[in-house]
C-alpha positions in Angstrom: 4.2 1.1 -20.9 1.9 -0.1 -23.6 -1.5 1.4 -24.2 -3.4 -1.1 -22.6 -1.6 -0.6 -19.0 -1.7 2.9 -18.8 -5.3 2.1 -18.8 -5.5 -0.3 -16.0 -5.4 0.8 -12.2 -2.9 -0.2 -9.8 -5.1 -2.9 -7.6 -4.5 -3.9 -3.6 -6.4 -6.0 -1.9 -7.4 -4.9 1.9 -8.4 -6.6 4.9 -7.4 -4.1 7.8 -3.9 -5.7 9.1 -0.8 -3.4 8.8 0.6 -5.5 6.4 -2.3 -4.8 3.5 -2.1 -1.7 4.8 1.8 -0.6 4.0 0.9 -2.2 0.5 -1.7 0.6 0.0 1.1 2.8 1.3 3.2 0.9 -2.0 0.1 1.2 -4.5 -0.5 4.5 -3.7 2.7 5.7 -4.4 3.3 4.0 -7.7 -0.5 4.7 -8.9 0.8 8.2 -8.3 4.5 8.1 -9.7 3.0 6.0 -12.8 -0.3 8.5 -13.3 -2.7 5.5 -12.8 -5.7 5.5 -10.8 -5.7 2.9 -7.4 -8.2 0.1 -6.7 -9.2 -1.0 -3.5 -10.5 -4.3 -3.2 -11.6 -6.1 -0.2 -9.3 -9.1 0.7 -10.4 -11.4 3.3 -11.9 -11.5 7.1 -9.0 -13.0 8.4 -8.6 -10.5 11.5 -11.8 -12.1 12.4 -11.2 -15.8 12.4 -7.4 -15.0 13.9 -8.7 -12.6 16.6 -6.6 -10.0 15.7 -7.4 -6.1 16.1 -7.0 -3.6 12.5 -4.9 -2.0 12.2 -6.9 1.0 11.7 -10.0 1.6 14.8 -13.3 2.4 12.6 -14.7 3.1 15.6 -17.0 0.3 15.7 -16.6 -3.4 18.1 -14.5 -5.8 15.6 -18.0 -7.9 14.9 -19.4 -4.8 13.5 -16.8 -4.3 11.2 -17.6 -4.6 7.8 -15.5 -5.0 4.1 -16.9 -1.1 3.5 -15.3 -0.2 6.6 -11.7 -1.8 5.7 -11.5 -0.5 2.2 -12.4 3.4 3.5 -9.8 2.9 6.0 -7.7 2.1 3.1 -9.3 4.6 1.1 -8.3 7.2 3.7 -5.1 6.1 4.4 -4.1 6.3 0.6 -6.0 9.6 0.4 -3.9 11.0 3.2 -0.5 9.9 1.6 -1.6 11.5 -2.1 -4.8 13.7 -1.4 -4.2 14.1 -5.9 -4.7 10.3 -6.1 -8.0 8.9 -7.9 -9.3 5.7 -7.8 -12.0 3.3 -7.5 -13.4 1.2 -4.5 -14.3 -2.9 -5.4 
């Protein structure tokens, strides 16, 4: 890799479905096997408009639900695969 992208983080976008959620399973692990740190960054509201549940319960009613919530899910799902893993919240 060159200089400049062992500087850059691996980035996901979240927005609580299982789908963004198995790619923060994929980011974690490469941020990990590459030595990079992982970015979480908040996708969309679409589980709200679609009426869909998360993926994840935050333990709040879906209206209360906010972006903060779905990227510590995130955070704590990618956390719990690679507790070694750093990385930054957007």
């Amino acid at each position: 890799m060159s200089a400049i992208a062992k500087e850059l983080p691996v980035v996901v976008g979240v927005d609580g479905s299982e789908p963004s959620l198995r790619a923060v399973d994929w980011a974690s692990d490469e941020a990990v096997l590459r030595g990079l740190p992982l970015r979480l960054v908040y996708a969309s509201l679409w589980e709200r408009y679609e009426g869909d549940a998360l993926a994840a319960d935050p333990g709040k009613p879906p209206e209360e639900v906010s972006a903060d919530d779905i990227v510590e899910s995130a955070a704590r799902r990618a956390r719990s695969r690679h507790p070694e893993l750093t990385g930054q919240r957007a």
